[in-house]
PDB file of N, CA, C and O in Angstrom:
ATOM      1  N   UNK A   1      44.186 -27.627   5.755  1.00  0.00           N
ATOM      2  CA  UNK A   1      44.286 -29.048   5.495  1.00  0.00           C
ATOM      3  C   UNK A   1      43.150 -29.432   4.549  1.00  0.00           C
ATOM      4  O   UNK A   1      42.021 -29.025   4.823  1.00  0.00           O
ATOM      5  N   UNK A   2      43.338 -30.146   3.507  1.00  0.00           N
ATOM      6  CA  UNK A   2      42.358 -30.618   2.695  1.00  0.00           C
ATOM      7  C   UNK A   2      41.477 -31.690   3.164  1.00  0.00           C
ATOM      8  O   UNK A   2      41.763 -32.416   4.116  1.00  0.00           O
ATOM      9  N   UNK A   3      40.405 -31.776   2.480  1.00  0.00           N
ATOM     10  CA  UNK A   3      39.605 -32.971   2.483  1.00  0.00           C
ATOM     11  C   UNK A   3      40.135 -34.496   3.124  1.00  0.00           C
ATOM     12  O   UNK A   3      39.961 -35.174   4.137  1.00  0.00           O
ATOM     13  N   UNK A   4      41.026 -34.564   1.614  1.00  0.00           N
ATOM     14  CA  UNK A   4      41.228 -35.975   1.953  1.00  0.00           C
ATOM     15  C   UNK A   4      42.221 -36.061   2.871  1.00  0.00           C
ATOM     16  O   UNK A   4      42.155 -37.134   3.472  1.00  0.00           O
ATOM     17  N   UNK A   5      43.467 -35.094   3.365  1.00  0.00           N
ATOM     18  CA  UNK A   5      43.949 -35.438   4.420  1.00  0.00           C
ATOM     19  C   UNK A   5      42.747 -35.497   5.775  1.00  0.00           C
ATOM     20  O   UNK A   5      42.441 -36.606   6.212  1.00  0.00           O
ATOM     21  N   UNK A   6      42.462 -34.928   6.046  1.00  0.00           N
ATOM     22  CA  UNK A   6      41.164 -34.996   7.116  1.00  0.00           C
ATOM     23  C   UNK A   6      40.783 -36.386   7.339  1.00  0.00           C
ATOM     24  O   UNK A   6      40.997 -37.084   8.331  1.00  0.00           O
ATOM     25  N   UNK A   7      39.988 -36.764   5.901  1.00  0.00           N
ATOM     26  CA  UNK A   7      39.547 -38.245   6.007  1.00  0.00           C
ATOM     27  C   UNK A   7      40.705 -39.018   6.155  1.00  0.00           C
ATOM     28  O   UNK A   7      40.387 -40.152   6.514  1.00  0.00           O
ATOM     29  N   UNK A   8      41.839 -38.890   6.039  1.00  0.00           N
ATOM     30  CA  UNK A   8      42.465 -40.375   6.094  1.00  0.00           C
ATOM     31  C   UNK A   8      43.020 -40.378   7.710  1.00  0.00           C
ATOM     32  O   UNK A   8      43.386 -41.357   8.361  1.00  0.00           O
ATOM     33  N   UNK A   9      42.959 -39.018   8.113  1.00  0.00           N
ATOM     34  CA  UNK A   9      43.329 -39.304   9.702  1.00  0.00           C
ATOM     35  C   UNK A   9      42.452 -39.613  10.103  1.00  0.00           C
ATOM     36  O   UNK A   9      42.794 -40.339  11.037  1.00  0.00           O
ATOM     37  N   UNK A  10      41.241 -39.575  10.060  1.00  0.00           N
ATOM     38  CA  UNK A  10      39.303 -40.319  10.623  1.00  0.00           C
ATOM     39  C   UNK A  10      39.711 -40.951  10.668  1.00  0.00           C
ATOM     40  O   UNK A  10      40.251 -41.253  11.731  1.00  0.00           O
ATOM     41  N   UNK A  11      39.854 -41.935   9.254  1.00  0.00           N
ATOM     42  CA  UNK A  11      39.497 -43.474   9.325  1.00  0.00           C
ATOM     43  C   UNK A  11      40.984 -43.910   9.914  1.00  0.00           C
ATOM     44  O   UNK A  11      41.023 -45.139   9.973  1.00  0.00           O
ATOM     45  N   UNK A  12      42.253 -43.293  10.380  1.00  0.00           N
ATOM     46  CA  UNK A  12      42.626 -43.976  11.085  1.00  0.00           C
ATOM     47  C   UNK A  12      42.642 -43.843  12.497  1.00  0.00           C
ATOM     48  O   UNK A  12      43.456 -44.545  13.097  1.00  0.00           O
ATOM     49  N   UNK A  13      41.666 -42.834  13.369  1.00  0.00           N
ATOM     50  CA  UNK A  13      41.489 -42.872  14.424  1.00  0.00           C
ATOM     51  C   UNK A  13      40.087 -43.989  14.528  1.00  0.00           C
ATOM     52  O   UNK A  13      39.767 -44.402  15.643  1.00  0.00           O
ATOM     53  N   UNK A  14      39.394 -44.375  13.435  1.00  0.00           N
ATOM     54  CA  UNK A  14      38.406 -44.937  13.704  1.00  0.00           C
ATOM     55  C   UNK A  14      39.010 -46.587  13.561  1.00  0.00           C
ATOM     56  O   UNK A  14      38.796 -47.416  14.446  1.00  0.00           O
ATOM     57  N   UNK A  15      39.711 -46.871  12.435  1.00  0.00           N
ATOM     58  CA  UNK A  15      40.761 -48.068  12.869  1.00  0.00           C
ATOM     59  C   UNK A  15      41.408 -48.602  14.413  1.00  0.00           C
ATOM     60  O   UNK A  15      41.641 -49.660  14.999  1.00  0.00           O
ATOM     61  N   UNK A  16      41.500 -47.418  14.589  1.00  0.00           N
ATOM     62  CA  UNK A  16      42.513 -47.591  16.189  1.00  0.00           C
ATOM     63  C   UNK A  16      41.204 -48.127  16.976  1.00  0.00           C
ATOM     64  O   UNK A  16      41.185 -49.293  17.370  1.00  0.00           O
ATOM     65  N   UNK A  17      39.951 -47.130  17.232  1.00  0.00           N
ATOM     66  CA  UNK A  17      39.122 -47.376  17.872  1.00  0.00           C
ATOM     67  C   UNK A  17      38.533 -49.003  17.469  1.00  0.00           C
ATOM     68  O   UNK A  17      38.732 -49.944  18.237  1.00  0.00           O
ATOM     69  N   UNK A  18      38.028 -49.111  16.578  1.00  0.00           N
ATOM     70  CA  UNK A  18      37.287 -50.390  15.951  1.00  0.00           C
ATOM     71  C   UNK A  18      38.039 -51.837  15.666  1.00  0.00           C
ATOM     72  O   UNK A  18      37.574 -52.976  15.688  1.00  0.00           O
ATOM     73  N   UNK A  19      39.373 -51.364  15.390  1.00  0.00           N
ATOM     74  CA  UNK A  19      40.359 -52.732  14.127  1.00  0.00           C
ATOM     75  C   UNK A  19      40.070 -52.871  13.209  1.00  0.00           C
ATOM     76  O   UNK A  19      40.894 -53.652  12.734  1.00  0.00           O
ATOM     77  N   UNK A  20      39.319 -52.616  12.445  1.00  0.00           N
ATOM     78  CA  UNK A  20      38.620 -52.502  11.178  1.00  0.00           C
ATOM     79  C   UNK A  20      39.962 -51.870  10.850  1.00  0.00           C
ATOM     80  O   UNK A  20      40.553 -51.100  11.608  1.00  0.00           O
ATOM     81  N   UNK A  21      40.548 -52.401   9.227  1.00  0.00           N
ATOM     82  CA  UNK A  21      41.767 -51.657   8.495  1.00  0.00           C
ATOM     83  C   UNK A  21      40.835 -50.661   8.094  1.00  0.00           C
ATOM     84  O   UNK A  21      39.608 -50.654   7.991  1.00  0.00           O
ATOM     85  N   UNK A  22      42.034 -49.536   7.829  1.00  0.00           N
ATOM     86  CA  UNK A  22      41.301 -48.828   7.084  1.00  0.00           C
ATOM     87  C   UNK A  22      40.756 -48.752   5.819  1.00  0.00           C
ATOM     88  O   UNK A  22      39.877 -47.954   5.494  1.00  0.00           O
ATOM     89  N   UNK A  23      41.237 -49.522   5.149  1.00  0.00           N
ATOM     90  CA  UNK A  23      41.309 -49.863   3.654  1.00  0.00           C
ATOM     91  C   UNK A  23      39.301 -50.234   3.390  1.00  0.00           C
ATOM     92  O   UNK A  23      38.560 -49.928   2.455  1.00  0.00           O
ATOM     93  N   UNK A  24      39.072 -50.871   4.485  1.00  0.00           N
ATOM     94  CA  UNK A  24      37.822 -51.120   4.556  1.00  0.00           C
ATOM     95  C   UNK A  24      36.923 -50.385   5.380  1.00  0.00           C
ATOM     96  O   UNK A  24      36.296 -50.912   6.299  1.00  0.00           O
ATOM     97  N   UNK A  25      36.839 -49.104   5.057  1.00  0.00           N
ATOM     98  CA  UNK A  25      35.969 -48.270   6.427  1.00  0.00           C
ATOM     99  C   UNK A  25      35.845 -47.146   4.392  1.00  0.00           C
ATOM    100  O   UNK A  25      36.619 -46.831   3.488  1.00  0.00           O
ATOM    101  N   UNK A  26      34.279 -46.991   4.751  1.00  0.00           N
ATOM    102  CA  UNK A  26      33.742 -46.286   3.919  1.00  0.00           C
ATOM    103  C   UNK A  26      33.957 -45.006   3.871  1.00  0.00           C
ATOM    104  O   UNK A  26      34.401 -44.720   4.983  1.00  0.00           O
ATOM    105  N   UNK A  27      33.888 -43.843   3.081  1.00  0.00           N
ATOM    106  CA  UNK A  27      33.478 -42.542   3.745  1.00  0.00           C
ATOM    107  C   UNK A  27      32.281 -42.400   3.925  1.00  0.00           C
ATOM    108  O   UNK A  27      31.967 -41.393   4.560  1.00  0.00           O
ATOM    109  N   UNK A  28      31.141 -43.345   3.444  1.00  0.00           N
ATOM    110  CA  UNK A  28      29.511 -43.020   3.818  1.00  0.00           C
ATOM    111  C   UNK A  28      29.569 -43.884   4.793  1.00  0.00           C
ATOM    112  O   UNK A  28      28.371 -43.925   5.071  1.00  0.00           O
ATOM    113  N   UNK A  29      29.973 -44.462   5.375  1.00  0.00           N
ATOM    114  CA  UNK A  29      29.764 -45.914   6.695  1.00  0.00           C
ATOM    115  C   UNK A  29      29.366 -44.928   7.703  1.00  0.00           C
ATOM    116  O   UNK A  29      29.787 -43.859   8.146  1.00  0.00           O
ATOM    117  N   UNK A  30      28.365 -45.740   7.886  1.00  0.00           N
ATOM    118  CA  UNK A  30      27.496 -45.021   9.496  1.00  0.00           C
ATOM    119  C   UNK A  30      28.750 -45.536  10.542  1.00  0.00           C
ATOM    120  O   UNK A  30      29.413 -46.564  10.683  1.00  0.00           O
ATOM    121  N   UNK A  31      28.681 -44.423  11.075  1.00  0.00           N
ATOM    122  CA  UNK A  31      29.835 -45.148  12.911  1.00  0.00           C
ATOM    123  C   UNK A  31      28.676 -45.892  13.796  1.00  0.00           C
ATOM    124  O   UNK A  31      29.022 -46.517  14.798  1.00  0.00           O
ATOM    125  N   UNK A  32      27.523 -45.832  13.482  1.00  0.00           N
ATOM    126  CA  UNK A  32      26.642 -46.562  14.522  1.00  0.00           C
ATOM    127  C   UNK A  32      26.180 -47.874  13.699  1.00  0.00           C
ATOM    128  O   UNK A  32      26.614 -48.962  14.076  1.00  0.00           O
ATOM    129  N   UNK A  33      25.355 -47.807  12.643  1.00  0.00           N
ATOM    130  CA  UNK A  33      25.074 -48.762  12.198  1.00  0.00           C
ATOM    131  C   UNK A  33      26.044 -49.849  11.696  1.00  0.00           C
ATOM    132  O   UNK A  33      25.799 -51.049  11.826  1.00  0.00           O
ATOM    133  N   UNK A  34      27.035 -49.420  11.181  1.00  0.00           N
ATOM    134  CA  UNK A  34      27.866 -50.028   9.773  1.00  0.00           C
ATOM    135  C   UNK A  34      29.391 -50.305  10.551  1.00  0.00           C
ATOM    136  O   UNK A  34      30.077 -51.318  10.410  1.00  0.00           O
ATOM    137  N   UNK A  35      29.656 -49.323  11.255  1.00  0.00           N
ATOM    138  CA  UNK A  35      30.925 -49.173  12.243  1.00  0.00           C
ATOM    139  C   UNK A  35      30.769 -50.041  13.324  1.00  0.00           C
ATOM    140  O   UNK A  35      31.758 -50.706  13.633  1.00  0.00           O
ATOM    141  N   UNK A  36      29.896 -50.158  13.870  1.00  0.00           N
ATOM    142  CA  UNK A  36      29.574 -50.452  15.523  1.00  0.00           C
ATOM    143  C   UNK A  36      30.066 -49.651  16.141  1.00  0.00           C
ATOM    144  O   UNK A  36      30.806 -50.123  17.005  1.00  0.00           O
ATOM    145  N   UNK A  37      30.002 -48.389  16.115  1.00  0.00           N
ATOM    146  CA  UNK A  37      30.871 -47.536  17.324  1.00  0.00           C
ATOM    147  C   UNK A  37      29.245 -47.192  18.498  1.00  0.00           C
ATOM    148  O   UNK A  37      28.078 -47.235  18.110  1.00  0.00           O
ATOM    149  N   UNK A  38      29.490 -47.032  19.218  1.00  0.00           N
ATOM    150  CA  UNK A  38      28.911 -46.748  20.548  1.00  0.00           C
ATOM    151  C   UNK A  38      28.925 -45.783  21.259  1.00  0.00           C
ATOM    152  O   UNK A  38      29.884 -45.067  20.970  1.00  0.00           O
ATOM    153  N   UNK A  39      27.987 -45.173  22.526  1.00  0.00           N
ATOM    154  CA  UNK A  39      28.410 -43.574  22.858  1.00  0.00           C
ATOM    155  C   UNK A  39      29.558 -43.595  23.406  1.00  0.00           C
ATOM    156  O   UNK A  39      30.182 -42.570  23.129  1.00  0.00           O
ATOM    157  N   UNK A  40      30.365 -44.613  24.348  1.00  0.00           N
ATOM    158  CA  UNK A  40      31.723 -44.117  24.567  1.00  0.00           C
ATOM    159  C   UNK A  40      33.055 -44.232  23.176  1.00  0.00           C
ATOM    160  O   UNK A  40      34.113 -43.609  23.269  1.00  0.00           O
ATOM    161  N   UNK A  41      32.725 -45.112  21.997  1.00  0.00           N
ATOM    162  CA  UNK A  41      33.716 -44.866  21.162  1.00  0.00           C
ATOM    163  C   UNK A  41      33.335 -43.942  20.219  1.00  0.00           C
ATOM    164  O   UNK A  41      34.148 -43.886  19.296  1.00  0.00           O
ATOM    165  N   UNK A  42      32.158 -43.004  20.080  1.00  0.00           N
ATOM    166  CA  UNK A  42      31.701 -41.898  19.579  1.00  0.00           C
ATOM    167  C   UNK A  42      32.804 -40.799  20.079  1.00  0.00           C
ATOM    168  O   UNK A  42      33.667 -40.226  19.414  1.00  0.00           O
ATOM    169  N   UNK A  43      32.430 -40.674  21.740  1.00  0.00           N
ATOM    170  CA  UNK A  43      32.884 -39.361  22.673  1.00  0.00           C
ATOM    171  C   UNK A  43      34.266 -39.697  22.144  1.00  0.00           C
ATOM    172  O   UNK A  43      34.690 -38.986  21.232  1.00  0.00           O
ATOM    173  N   UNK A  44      35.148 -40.848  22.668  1.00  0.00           N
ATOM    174  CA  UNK A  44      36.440 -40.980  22.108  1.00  0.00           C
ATOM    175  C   UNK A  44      36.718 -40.643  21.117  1.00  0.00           C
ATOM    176  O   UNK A  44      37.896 -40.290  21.048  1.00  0.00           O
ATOM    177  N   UNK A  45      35.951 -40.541  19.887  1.00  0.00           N
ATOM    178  CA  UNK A  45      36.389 -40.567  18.442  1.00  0.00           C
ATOM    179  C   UNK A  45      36.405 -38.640  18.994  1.00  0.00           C
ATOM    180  O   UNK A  45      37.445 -38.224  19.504  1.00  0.00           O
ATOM    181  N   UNK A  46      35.598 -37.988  18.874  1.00  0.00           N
ATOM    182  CA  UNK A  46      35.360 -36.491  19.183  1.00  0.00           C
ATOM    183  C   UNK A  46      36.482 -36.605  20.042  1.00  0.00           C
ATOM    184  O   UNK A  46      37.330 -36.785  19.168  1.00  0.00           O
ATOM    185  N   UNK A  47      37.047 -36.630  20.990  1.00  0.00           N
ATOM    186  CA  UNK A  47      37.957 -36.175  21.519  1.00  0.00           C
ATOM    187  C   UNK A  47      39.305 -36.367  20.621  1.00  0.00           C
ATOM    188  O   UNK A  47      40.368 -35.746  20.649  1.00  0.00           O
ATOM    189  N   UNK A  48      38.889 -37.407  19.852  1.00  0.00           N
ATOM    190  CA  UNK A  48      40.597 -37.608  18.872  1.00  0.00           C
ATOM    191  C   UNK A  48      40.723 -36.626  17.760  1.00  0.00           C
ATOM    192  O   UNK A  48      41.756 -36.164  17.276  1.00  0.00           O
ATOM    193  N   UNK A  49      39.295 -36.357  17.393  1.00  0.00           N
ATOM    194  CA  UNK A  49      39.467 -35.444  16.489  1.00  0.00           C
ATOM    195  C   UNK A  49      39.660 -33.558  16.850  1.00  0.00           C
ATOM    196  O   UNK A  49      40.189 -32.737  16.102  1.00  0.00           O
ATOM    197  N   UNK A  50      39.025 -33.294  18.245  1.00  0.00           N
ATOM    198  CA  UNK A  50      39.479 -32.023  19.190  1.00  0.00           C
ATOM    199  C   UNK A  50      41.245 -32.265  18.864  1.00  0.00           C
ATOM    200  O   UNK A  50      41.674 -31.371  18.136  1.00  0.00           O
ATOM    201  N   UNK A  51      42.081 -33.082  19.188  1.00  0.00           N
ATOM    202  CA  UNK A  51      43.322 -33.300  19.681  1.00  0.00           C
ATOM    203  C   UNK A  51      43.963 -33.139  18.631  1.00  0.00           C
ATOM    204  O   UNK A  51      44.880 -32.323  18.526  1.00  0.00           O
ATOM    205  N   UNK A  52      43.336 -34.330  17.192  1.00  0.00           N
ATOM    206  CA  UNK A  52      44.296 -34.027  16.213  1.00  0.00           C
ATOM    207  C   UNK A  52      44.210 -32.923  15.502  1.00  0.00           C
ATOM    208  O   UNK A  52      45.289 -32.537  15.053  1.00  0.00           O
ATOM    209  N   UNK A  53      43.251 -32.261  15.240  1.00  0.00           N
ATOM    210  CA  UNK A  53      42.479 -30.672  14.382  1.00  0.00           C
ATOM    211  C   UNK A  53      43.064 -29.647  15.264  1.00  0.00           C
ATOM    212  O   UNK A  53      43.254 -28.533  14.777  1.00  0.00           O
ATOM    213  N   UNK A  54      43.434 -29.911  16.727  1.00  0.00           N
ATOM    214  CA  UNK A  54      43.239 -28.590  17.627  1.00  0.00           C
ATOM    215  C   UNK A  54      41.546 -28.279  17.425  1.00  0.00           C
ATOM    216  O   UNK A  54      41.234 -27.255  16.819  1.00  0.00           O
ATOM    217  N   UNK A  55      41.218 -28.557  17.585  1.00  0.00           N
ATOM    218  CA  UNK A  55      39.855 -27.734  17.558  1.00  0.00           C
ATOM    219  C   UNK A  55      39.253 -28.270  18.605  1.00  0.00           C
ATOM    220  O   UNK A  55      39.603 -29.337  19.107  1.00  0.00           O
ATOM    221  N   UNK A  56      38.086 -27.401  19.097  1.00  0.00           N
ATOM    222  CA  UNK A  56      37.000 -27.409  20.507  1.00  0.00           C
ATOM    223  C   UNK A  56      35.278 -27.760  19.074  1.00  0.00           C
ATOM    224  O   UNK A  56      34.556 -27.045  18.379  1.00  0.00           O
ATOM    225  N   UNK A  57      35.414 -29.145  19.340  1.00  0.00           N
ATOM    226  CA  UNK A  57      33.656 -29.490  18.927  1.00  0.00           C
ATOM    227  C   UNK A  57      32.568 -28.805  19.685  1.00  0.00           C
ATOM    228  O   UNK A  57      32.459 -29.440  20.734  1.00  0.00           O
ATOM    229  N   UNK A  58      31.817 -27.948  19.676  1.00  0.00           N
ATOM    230  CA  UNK A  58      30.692 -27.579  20.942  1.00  0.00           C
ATOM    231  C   UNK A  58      29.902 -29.273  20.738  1.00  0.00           C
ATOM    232  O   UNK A  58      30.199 -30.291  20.113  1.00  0.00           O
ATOM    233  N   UNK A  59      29.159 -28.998  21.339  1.00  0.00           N
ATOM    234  CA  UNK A  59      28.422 -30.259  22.185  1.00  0.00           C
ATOM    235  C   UNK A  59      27.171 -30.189  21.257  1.00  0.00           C
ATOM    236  O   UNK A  59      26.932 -31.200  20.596  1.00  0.00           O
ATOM    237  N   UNK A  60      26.625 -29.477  21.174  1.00  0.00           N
ATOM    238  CA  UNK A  60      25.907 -29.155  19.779  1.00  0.00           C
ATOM    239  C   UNK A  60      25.854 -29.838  18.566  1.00  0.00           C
ATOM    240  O   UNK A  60      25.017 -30.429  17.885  1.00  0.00           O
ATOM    241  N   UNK A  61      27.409 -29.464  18.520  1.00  0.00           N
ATOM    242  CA  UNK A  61      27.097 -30.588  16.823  1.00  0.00           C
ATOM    243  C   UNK A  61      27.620 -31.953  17.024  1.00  0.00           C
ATOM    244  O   UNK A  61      27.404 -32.805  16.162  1.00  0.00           O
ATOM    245  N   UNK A  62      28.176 -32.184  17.909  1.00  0.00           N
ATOM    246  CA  UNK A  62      28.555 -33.994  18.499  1.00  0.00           C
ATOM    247  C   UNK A  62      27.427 -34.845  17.479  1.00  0.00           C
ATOM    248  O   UNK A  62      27.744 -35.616  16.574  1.00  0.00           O
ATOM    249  N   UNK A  63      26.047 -34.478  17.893  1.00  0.00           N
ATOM    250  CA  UNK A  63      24.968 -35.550  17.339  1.00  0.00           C
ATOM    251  C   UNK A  63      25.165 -35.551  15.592  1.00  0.00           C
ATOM    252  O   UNK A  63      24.675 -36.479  14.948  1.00  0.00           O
ATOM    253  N   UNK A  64      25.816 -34.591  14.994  1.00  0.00           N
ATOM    254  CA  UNK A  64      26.354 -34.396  13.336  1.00  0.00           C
ATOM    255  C   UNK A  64      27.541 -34.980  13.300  1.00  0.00           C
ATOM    256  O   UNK A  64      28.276 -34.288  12.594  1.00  0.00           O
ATOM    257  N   UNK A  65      28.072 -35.871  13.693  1.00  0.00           N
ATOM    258  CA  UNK A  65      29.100 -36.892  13.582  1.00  0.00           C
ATOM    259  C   UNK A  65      28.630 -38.015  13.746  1.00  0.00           C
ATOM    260  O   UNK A  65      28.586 -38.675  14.784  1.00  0.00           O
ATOM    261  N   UNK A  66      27.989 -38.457  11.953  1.00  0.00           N
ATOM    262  CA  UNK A  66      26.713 -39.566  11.566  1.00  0.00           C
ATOM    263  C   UNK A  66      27.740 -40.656  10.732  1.00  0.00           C
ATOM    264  O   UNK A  66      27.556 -41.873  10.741  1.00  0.00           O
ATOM    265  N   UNK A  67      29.136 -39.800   9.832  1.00  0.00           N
ATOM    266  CA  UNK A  67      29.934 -40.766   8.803  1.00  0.00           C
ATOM    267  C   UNK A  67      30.836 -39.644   8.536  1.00  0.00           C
ATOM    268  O   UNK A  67      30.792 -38.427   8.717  1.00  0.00           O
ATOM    269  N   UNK A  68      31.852 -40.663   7.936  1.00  0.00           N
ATOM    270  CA  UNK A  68      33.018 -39.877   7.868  1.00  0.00           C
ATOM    271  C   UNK A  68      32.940 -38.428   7.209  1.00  0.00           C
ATOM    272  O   UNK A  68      33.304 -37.335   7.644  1.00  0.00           O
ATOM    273  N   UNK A  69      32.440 -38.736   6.211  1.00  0.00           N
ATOM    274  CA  UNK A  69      31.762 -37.290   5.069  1.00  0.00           C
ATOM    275  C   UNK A  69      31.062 -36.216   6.093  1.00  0.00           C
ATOM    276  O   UNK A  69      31.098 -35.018   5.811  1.00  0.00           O
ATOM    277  N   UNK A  70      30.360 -36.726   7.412  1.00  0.00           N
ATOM    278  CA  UNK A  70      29.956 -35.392   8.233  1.00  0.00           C
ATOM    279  C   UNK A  70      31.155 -34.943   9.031  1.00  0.00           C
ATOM    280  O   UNK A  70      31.167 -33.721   9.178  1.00  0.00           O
ATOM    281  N   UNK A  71      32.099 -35.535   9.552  1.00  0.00           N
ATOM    282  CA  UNK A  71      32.938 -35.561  10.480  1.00  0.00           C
ATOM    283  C   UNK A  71      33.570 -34.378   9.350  1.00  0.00           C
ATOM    284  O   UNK A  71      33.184 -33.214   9.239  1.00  0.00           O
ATOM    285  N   UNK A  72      34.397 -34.903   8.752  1.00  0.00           N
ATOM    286  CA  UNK A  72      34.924 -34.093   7.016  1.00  0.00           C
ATOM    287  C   UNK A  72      34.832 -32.563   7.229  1.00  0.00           C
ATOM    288  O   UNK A  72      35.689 -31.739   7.547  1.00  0.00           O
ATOM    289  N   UNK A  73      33.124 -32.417   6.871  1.00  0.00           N
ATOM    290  CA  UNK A  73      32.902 -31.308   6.994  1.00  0.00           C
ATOM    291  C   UNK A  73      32.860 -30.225   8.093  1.00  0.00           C
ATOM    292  O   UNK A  73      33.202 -29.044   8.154  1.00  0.00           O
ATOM    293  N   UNK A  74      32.193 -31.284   9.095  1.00  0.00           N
ATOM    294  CA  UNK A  74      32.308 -30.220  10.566  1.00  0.00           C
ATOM    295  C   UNK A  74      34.115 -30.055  10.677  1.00  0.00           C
ATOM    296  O   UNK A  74      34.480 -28.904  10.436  1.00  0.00           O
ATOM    297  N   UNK A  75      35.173 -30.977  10.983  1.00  0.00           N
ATOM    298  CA  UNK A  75      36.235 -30.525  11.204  1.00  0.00           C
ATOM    299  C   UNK A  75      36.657 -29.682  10.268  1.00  0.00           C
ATOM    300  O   UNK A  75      37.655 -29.021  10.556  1.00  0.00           O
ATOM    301  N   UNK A  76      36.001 -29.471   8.870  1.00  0.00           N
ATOM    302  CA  UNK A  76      36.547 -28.075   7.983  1.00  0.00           C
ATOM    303  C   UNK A  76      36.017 -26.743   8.661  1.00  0.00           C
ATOM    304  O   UNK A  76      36.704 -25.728   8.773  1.00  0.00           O
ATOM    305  N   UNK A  77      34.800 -26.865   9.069  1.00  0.00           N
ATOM    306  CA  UNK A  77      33.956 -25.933   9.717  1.00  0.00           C
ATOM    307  C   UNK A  77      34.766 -25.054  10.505  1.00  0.00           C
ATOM    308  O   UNK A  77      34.818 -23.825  10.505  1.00  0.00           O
ATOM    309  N   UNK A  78      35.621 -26.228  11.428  1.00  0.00           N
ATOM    310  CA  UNK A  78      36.653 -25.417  12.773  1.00  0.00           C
ATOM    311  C   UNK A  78      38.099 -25.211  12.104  1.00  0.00           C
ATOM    312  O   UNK A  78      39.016 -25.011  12.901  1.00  0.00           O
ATOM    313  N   UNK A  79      38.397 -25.235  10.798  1.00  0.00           N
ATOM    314  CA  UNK A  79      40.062 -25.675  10.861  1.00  0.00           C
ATOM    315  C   UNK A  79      40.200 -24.970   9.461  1.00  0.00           C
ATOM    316  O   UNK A  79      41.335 -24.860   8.996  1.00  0.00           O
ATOM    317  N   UNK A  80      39.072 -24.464   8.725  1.00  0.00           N
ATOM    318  CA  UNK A  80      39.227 -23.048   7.330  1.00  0.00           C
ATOM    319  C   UNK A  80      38.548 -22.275   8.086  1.00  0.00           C
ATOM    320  O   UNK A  80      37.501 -22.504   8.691  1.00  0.00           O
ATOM    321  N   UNK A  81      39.222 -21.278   8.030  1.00  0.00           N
ATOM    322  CA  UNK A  81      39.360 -19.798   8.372  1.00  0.00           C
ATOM    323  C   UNK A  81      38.295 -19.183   7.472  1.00  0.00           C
ATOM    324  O   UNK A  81      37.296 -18.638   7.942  1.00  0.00           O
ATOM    325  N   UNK A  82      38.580 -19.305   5.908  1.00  0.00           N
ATOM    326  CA  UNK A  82      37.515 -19.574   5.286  1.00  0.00           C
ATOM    327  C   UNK A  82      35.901 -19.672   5.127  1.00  0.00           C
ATOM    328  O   UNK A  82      35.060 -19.215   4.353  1.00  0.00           O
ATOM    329  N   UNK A  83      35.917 -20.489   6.244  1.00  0.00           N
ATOM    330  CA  UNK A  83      34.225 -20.901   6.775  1.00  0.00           C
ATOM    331  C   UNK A  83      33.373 -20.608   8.100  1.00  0.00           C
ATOM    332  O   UNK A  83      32.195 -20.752   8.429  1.00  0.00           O
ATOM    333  N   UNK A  84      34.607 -20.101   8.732  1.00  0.00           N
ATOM    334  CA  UNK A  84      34.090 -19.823   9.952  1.00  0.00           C
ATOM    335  C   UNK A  84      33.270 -18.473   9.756  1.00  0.00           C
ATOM    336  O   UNK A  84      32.679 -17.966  10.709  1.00  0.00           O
TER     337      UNK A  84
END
């Protein structure tokens, strides 16, 4: 899966979470500062992205899910074969 498919399923699990359209959600937007997301719509967001990627986040890199552009990369991390 490419890049930008990746990002456009983020920002619409982060839509769902927030209401914020997506049209208006950055790829540099902090989820804490800029987002308002919080530790339970953080954990939620990580679990949407485990579900939609198939992939297992370790707990480890949770705290590297800072903006969409990190999210991006860690879910390439688990989902190219490539990089692992």
């Amino acid at each position: 899966m490419d890049a930008t498919a990746i990002r456009d399923q983020i920002k619409t699990h982060i839509s769902t979470i927030t209401g914020i359209p997506v049209g208006q959600i950055a790829d540099s937007a902090s989820y804490v500062e800029d987002l308002g997301l919080d530790s339970l719509s953080m954990l939620e967001l990580s679990v949407n992205l485990e579900y939609s990627f198939k992939i297992k986040l370790p707990l480890e890199r949770l705290p590297e899910l800072r903006t969409i552009d990190d999210s991006v990369r860690i879910v390439q991390d688990y989902t190219d074969p490539a990089r692992v």
